[in-house]
N, C-alpha and C positions, 0 to 999 in steps of 0.2 A: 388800429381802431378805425380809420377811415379805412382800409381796405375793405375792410369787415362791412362798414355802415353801407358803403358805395359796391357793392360787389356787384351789380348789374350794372353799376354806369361804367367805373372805369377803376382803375387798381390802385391810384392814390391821388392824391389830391394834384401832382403837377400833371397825371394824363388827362384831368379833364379839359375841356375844351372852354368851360365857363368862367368868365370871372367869380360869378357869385351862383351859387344852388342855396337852394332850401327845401329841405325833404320835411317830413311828416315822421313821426316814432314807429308806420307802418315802410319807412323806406320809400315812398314814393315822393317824385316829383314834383313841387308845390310849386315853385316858380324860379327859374333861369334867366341871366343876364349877363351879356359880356361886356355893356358901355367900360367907361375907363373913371377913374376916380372915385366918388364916391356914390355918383348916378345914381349906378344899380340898388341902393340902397333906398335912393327916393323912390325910387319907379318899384319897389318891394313894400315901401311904406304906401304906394296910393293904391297897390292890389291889395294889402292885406285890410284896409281901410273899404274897398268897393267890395269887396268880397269877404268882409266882416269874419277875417281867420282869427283864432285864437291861439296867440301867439307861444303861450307857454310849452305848446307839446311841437314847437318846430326846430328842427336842428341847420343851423347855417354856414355853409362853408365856403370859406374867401382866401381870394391867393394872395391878398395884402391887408394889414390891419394896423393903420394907424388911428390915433388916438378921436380925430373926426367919426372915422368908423365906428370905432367900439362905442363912441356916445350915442352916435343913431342905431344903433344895435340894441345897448340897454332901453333905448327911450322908447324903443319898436315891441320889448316886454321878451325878447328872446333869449334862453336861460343855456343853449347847449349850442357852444360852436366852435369851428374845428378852421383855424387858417396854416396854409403853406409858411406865411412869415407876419409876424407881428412886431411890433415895437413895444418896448420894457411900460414907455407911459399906458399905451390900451393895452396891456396885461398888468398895473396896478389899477386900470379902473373896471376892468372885468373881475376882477379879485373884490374890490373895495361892494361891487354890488351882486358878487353872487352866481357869477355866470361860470357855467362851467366850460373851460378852457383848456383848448389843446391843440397846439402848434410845431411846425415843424423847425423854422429858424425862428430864434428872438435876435432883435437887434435894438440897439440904442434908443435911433429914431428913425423914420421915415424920412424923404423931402417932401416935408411939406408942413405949408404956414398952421395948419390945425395942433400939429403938434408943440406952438408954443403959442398959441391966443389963448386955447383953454385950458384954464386951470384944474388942479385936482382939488381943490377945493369949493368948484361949484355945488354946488346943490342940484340935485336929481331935476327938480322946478326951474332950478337957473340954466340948465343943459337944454 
């Protein structure tokens, strides 16, 4: 499915070169970022925010997805994404809100503190 989506950028999700893409339902380019953690994420929430995108028709693809991630994902309104490796916690909270999800490894957890601060029982408001 990602070769498919990405066939002009790159053949699957480990040749790209980005931490994080965001294409558009037309396949293009919406905004790229390689910082490390969860950065790119903010720095995608202040462009989508300056440049008043609507979020529902973007597809986002990330080489790591723990459960920090998937919360600024859903809170960003973004319904279609596709990561190299996710963790079981942000694939029960992409599930619990609707997001369509598809990955290449799942794994337990991540290293990292977000994966046991937040709970799955916050509220969408509490996130």
């Amino acid at each position: 499915m990602i070769k498919i989506l990405l066939e002009k950028r790159c053949v699957n999700l480990v040749g790209c070169n980005m931490n994080l893409s965001v294409y558009n339902l037309e396949k293009e380019i919406v905004f790229e970022d390689n910082g490390n953690w969860i950065y790119p994420l903010f720095y995608l929430e202040e462009f989508i925010k300056k440049n008043k995108i609507e979020t529902k028709n973007l597809i986002l693809i990330d080489k790591i997805i723990g459960k920090g991630a998937a919360i600024l994902i859903i809170r960003l309104g973004i319904l279609k994404v596709f990561g190299k490796l996710i963790s079981k916690l942000a694939l029960e909270l992409f599930e619990k809100y609707d997001v369509d999800i598809k990955y290449d490894v799942l794994v337990e957890k991540i290293q990292c503190k977000t994966e046991d601060i937040i709970k799955n029982d916050m509220t969408r408001a509490r996130i």
